[in-house]
C-alpha positions as CSV (number, residue, x, y, z in Angstrom):
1,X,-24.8,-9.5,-9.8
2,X,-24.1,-6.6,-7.8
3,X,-20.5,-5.6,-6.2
4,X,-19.5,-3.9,-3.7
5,X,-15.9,-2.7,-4.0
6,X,-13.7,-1.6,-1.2
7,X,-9.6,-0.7,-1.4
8,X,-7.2,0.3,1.1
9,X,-9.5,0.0,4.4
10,X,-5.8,0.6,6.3
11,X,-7.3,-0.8,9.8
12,X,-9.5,2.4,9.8
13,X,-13.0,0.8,11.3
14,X,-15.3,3.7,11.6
15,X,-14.7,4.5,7.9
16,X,-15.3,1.1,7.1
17,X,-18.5,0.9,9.1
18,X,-20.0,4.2,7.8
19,X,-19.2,2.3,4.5
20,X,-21.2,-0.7,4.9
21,X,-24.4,1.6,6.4
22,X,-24.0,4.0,3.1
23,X,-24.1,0.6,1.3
24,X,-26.6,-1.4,2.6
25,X,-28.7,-3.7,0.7
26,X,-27.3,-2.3,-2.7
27,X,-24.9,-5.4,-3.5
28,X,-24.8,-8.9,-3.3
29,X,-20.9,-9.7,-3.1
30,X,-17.8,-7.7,-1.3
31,X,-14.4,-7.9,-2.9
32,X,-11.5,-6.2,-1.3
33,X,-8.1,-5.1,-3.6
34,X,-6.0,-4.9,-0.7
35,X,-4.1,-3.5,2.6
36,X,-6.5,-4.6,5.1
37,X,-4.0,-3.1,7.8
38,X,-1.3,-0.4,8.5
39,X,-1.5,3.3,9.8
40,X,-4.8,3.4,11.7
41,X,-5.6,1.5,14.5
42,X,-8.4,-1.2,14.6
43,X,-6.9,-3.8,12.5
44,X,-8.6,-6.9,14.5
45,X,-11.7,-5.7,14.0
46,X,-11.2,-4.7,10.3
47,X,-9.7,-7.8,9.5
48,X,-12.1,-9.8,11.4
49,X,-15.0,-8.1,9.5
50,X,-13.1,-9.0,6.1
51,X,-12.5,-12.9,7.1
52,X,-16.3,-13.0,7.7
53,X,-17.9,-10.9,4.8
54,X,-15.8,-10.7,1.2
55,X,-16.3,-12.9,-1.2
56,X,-12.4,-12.3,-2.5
57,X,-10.0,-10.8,-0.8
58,X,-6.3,-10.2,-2.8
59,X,-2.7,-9.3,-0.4
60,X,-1.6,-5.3,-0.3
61,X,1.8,-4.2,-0.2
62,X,1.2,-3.3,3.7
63,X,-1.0,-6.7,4.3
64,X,2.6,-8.5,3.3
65,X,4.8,-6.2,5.3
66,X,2.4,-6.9,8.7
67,X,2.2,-10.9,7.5
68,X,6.7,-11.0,7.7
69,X,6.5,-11.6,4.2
70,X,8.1,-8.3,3.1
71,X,10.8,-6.1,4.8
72,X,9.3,-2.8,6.1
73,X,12.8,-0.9,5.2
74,X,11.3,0.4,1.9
75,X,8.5,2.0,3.6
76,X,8.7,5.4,5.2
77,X,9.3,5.9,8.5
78,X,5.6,6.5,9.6
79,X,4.0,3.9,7.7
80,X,7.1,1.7,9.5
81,X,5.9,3.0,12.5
82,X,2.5,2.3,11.9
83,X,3.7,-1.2,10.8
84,X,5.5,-2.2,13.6
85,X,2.7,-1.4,16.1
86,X,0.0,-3.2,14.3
87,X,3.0,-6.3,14.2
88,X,2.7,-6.1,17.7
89,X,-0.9,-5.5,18.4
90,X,-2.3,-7.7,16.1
91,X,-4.1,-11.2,17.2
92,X,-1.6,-13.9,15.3
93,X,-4.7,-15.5,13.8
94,X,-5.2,-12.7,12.2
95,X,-1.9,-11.9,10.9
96,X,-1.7,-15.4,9.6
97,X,-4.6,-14.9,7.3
98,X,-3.5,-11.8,6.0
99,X,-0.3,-14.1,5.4
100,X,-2.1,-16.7,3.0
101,X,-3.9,-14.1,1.5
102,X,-3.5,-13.9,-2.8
103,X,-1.7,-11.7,-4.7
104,X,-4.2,-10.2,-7.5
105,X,-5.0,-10.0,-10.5
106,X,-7.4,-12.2,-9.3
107,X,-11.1,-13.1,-11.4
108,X,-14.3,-11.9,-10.0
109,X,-17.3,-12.7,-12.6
110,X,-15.9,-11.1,-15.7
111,X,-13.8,-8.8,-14.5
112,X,-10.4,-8.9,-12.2
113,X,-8.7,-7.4,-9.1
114,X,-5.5,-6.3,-8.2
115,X,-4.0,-3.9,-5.7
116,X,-1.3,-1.7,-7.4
117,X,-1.1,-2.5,-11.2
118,X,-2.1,-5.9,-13.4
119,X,1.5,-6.2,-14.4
120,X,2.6,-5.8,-10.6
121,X,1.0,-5.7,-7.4
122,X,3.6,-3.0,-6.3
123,X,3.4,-0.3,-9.0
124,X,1.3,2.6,-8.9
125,X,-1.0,4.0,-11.2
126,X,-1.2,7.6,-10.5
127,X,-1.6,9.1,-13.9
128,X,-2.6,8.1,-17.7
129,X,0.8,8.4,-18.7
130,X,1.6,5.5,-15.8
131,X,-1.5,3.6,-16.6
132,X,-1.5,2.8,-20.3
133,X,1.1,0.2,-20.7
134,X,-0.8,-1.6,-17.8
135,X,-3.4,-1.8,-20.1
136,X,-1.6,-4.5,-22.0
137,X,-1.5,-6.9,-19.2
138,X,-5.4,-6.9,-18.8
139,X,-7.4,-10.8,-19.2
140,X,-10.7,-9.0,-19.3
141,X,-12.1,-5.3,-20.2
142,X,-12.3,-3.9,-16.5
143,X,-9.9,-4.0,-13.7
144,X,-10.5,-2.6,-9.9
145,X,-7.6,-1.8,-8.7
146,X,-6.2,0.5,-5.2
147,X,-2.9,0.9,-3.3
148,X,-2.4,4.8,-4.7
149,X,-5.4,5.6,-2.6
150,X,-6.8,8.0,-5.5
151,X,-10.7,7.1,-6.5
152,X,-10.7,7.4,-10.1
153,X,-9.3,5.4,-12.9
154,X,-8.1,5.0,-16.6
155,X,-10.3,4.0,-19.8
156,X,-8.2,3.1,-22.9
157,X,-10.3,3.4,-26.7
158,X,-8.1,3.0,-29.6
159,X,-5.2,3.4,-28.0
160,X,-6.1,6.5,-26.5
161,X,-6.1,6.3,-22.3
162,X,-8.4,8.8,-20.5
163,X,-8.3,9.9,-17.1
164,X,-11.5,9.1,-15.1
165,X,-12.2,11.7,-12.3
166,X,-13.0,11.0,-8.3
167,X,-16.0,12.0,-7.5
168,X,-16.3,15.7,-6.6
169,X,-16.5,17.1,-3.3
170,X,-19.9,19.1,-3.3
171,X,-21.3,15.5,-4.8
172,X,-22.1,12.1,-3.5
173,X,-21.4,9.5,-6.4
174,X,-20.6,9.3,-9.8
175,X,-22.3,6.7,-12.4
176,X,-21.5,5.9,-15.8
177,X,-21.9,2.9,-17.7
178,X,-19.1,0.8,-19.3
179,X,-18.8,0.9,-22.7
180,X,-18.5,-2.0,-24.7
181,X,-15.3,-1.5,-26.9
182,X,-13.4,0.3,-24.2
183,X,-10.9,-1.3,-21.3
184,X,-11.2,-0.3,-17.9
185,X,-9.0,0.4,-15.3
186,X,-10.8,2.0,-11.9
187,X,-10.1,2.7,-8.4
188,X,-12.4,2.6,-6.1
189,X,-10.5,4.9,-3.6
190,X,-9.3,4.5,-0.4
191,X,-11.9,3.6,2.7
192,X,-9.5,4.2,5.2
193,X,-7.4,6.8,4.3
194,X,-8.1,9.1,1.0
195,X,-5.5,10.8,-0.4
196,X,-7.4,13.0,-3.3
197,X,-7.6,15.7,-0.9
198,X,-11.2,14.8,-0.2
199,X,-11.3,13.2,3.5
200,X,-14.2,11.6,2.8
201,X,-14.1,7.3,3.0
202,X,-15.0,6.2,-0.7
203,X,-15.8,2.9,-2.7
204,X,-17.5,1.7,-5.4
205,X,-20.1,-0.4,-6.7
206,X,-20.6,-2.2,-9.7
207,X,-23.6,-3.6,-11.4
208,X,-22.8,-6.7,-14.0
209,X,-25.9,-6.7,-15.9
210,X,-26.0,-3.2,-16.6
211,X,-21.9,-2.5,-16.7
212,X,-23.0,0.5,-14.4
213,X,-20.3,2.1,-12.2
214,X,-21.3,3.8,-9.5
215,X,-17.8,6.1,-7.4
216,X,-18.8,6.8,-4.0
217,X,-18.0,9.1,-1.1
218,X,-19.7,9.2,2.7
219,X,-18.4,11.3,5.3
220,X,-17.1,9.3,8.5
221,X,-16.2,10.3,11.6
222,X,-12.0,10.9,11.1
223,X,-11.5,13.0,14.0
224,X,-13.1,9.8,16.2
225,X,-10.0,7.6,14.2
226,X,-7.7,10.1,14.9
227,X,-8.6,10.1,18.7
228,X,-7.8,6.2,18.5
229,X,-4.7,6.5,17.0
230,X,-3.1,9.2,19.7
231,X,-4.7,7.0,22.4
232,X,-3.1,4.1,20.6
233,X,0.3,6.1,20.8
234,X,0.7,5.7,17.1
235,X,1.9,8.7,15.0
236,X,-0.1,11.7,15.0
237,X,0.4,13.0,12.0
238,X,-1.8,10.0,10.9
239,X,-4.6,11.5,12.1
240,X,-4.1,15.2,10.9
241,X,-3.6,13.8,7.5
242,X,-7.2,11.8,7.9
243,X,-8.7,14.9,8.7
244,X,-7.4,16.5,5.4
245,X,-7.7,13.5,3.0
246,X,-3.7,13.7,2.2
């Protein structure tokens, strides 16, 4: 079976699209680890796409802020900003699935979802030092996980935890195969707004049969997002920081 794993899409459609067209016809299922919405500006028509074409969708921290089922007054002000208007914007519909959506870890074939940790859809994972007593909480030997919006990830072998790298920015992809007596912890990267300093949309896609990883990055019209989100009257600063992958 072949999986095609996408994170933190953040209501940014043209990244998703230029996703799905980098993609094409090299997976058989879409999962999705969270935060369908907030910050950029097309969240019907993300959403939409989502209800129609995952196989398993889990909740984000922003996807439960939008949904009423979190105060916003932890969040910054922009991302409250961002929040607000896509509270307003949003078709109800759509705000009600994002409302009965799960919280991860959630099983996918032999491996699990989650948005921000296994231990706690909230925490981060920024780090090895953060990661490794997550590692603990894990039902099966790999994990995709977002919501720090840094492609990547964590390997633990006897008790030592390794960072994995994003892909680099003069490359496309990075593959590696899993290794049997190792745990995994990976990050596909954010779709709709990277914050590796790399402003390209990334994902991943992983191959069952073969445990192959492959990290992925496509360049997507940002400055076309960012045009949407001043015409939207959201912050600007949400689209300087697409342009620049912060």
């Amino acid at each position: 079976m072949r999986f095609l794993i996408l994170a933190d899409i953040h209501a940014n459609w043209y990244a998703l699209e230029t996703v799905l067209a980098d993609a094409e016809g090299q997976y058989d299922q879409i999962l999705c680890c969270g935060d369908l919405v907030g910050y950029n500006p097309h969240p019907d028509r993300v959403t939409e796409w989502v209800r129609s074409q995952a196989h398993l969708v889990i909740r984000g921290n922003h996807d439960r802020v939008v949904a009423g089922l979190e105060h916003l007054d932890w969040f910054n002000e922009v991302a409250q900003v961002a929040a607000r208007w896509t509270m307003h914007h949003m078709q109800s519909h759509n705000i009600e699935y994002l409302r009965a959506l799960p919280p991860g870890p959630a099983q996918a074939a032999a491996f699990e979802i989650c948005h921000g940790s296994p231990r706690d859809e909230d925490e981060y994972m920024t780090n090895a030092h953060e990661a490794a007593p997550c590692f603990a909480s894990l039902t099966e030997n790999l994990l995709f996980f977002g919501h720090s919006h840094l492609q990547g990830g964590f390997a633990q072998r006897r008790n030592k935890v390794l960072a994995i790298p994003a892909v680099r920015k003069k490359e496309r992809e990075s593959i590696f195969q899993l290794e049997v007596d190792t745990l995994y912890m990976l990050n596909a990267g954010s779709v709709g707004q990277p914050r590796d300093g790399d402003l390209r949309a990334a994902y991943a896609l992983y191959e069952t049969d073969q445990r192959l990883v492959t990290l992925r990055r496509v360049l997507y019209p940002a400055a076309k997002t960012a045009e949407d989100i001043r015409a939207a009257g959201l912050p600007e600063i949400l689209g300087l920081r697409l342009q620049q992958g912060l």
